[in-house]
C-alpha positions as CSV (number, residue, x, y, z in Angstrom):
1,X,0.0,0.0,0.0
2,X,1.4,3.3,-1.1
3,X,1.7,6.5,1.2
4,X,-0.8,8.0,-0.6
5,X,-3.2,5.1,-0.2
6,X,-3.0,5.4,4.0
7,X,-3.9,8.7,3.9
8,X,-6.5,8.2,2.0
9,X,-7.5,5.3,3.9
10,X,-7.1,7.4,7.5
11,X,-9.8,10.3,5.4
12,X,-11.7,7.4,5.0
13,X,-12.0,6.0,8.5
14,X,-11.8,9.3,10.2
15,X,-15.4,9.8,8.0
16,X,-16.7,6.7,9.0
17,X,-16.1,7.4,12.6
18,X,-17.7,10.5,11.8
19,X,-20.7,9.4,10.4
20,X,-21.1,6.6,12.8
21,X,-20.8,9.8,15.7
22,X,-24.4,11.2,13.6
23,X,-25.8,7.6,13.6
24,X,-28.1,7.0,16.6
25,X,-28.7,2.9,15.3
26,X,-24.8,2.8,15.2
27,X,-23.1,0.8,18.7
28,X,-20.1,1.6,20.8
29,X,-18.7,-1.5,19.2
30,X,-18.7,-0.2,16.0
31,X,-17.2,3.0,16.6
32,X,-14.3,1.1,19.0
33,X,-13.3,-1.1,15.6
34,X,-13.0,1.7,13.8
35,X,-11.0,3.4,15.9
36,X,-8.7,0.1,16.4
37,X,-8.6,0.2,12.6
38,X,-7.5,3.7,12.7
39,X,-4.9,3.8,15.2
40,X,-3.3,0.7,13.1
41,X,-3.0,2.8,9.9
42,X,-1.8,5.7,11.9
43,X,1.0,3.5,13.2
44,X,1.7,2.0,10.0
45,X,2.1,6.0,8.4
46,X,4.5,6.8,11.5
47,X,6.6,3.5,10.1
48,X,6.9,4.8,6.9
49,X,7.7,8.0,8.0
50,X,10.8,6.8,10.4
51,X,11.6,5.2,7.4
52,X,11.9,7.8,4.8
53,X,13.3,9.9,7.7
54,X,15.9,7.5,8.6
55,X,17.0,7.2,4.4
56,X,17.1,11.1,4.3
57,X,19.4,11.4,7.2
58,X,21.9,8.6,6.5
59,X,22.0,9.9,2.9
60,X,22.8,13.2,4.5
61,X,25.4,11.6,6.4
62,X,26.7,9.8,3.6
63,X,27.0,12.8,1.1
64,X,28.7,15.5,4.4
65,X,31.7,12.0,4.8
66,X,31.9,12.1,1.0
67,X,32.5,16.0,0.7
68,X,35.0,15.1,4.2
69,X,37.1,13.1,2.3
70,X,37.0,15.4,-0.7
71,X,38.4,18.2,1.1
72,X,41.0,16.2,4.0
């Protein structure tokens, strides 16, 4: 699943939750497995993002030893 794709899938939960929060037929239960479905994709975006993060910085790290060595 692409980046994109979880944050259009949080949009879509968050709506859900949403329109089960204007539902009066709709349970606690409901809402609760939505929410457990939710926090999942949230944590699985804050994965990706240590990810990418952790890429960006050792490729940082990489390029200042390169320009280092250029310059000893």
């Amino acid at each position: 699943m692409l980046a994109r794709r979880l944050d259009d899938r949080i949009r879509h939960i968050c709506a859900q939750i949403a329109a089960a929060g204007q539902d009066p037929g709709s349970t606690d239960k409901e809402v609760e497995a939505l929410l457990q479905e939710l926090l999942a994709v949230i944590h699985k975006k804050v994965e990706r993002l240590r990810i990418i993060a952790t890429r960006k910085l050792l490729q940082a790290e990489g390029a200042d030893n390169q320009d280092r060595r250029k310059h000893a």
